[in-house]
N, C-alpha and C positions, 0 to 999 in steps of 0.2 A: 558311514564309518568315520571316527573322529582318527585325523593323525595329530603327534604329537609333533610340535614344535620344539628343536631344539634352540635354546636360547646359549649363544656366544657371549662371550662377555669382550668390553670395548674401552681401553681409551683415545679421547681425544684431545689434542693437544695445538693451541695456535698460541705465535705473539698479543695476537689482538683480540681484547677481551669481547669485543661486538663479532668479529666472525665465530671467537670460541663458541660464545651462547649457539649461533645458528649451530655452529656444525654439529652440539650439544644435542641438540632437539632434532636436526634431520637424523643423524644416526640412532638415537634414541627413539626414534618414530616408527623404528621398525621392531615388531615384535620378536624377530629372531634376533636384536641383539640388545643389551642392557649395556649402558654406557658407566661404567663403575668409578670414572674420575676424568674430571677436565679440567689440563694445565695447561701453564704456559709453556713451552717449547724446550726452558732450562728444566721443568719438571718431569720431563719423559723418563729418566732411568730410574727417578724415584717412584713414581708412579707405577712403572713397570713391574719395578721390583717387589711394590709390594702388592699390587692386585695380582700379579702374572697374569694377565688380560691374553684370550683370542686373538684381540684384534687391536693395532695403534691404528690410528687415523691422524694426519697430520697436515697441517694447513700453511704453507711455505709461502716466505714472499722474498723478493728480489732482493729486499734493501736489508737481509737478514745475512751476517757473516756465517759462512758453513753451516747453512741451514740444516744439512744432516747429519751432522756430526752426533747426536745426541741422538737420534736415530740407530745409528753405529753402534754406540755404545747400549742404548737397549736391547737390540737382536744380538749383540753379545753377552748379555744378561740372561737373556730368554732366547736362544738359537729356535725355538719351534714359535715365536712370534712371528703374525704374519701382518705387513704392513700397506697401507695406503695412504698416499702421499698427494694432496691437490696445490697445484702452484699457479700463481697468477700466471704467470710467464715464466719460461724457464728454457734457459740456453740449452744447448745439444750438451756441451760440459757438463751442466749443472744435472741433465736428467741421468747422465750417466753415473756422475758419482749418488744420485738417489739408488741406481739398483746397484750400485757397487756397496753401498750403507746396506742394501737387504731391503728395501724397498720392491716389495709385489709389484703394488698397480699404484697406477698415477695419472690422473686426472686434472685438464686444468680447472682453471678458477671460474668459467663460464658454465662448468657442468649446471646442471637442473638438479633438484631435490633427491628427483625418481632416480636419475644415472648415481648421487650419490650412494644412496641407499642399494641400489642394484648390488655397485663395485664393492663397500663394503662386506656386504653380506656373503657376494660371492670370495673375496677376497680372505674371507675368514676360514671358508671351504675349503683352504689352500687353492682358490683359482688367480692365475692371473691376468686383470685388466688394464688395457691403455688406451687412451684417449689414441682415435686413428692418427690426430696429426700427432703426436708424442711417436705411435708407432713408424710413424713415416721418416720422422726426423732422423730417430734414430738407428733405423733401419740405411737410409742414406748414408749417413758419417760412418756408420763400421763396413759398408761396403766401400766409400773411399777410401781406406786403409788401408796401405800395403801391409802383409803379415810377412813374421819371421817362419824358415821351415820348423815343423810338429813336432822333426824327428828325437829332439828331448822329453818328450813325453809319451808314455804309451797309449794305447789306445784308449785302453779303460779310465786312465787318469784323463784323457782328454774326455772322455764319458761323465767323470765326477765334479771336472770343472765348470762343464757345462750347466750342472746338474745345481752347483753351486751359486750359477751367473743368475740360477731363475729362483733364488732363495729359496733352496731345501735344504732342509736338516740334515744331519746327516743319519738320523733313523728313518725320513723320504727318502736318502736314496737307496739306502742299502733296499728300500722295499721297492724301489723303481727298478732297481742293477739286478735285485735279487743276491745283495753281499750284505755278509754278516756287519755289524756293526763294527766290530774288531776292525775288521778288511776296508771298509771304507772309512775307518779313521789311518788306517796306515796310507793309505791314497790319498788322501788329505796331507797328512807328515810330507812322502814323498814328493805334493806339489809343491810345497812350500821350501823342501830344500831348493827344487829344481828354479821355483820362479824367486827365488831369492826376496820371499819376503814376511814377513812375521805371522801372520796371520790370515785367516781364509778370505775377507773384504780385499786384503793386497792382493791375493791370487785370482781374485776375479779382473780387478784393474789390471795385473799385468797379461792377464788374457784379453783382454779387452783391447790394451797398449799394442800388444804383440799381433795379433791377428788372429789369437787362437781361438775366440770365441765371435763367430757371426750372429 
């Protein structure tokens, strides 16, 4: 019996135009997804903005200032864009502002073909992947963290922030919470009065900062 294959659609995007081609063609390589434009790094919200792409894949390197900055402003473009992110190396700081950017899964620069294409494809699913030692590192440094107490937030908001930290939309959570759409954009409002900060990327970082998200 034939199943069908659903094809996602993908961009990818590096500084460097010899990794772009690879990352071009491994992702491309996979039948569940069509790679609809490959830029450079400053080209991600335009690209974004006009494919609306499943999936960014994005290929990071050290010597690049605010490698995800542009990242940021995509998943603010597209809030149901789902991201991966490969870095040569990358500091415990730097991976954290990648999932504070809205960055899924993240992979280093050593990954194989096959782990590319796995995390992609799962990563489009809404699943999230990390490279063990990514998961280790930063698993580490928020358990070093002293946190401030919770008691400014309630429960559920401490429910949405979380929810937030693993880049869901906010139509994933209301389906996660089981709250209306309405109700988890007021919970979103009320975190942002609370953690004093403009927007949902600053409420994950000051959960982060504070202690409120492990």
């Amino acid at each position: 019996m034939d199943q069908t294959v659903t094809t996602r659609t993908a961009v990818v995007a590096c500084a460097r135009p010899l990794v772009l081609a690879g990352l071009r063609a491994t992702v491309g390589g996979d039948e569940a997804l069509e790679v609809v434009d490959a830029v450079g790094t400053q080209g991600i919200v335009e690209a974004v903005t006009r494919h609306r792409p499943d999936l960014l894949v994005v290929a990071v390197h050290g010597r690049e200032d605010d490698p995800f900055r542009e990242v940021a402003s995509a998943v603010a473009v597209a809030d149901d864009l789902h991201v991966l992110a490969i870095a040569d190396a990358a500091s415990v700081v730097e991976l954290r502002e990648a999932i504070v950017a809205g960055v899924q899964s993240l992979l280093l620069g050593d990954a194989t073909i096959e782990q590319v294409r796995d995390a992609a494809r799962d990563t489009a699913d809404g699943q999230r992947v990390l490279d063990p030692e990514i998961a280790i590192q930063l698993a580490g440094s928020w358990a070093d963290e002293v946190g401030v107490p919770e008691a400014s937030l309630t429960p559920r908001e401490l429910d949405v922030l979380r929810l937030l930290a693993e880049g869901m939309t906010n139509k994933q959570i209301g389906s996660d919470l089981d709250l209306a759409p309405r109700t988890v954009k007021t919970h979103v409002q009320n975190l942002l009065v609370k953690l004093d900060t403009p927007d949902r990327t600053g409420a994950v970082a000051q959960g982060f900062r504070r202690g409120l998200i492990t």
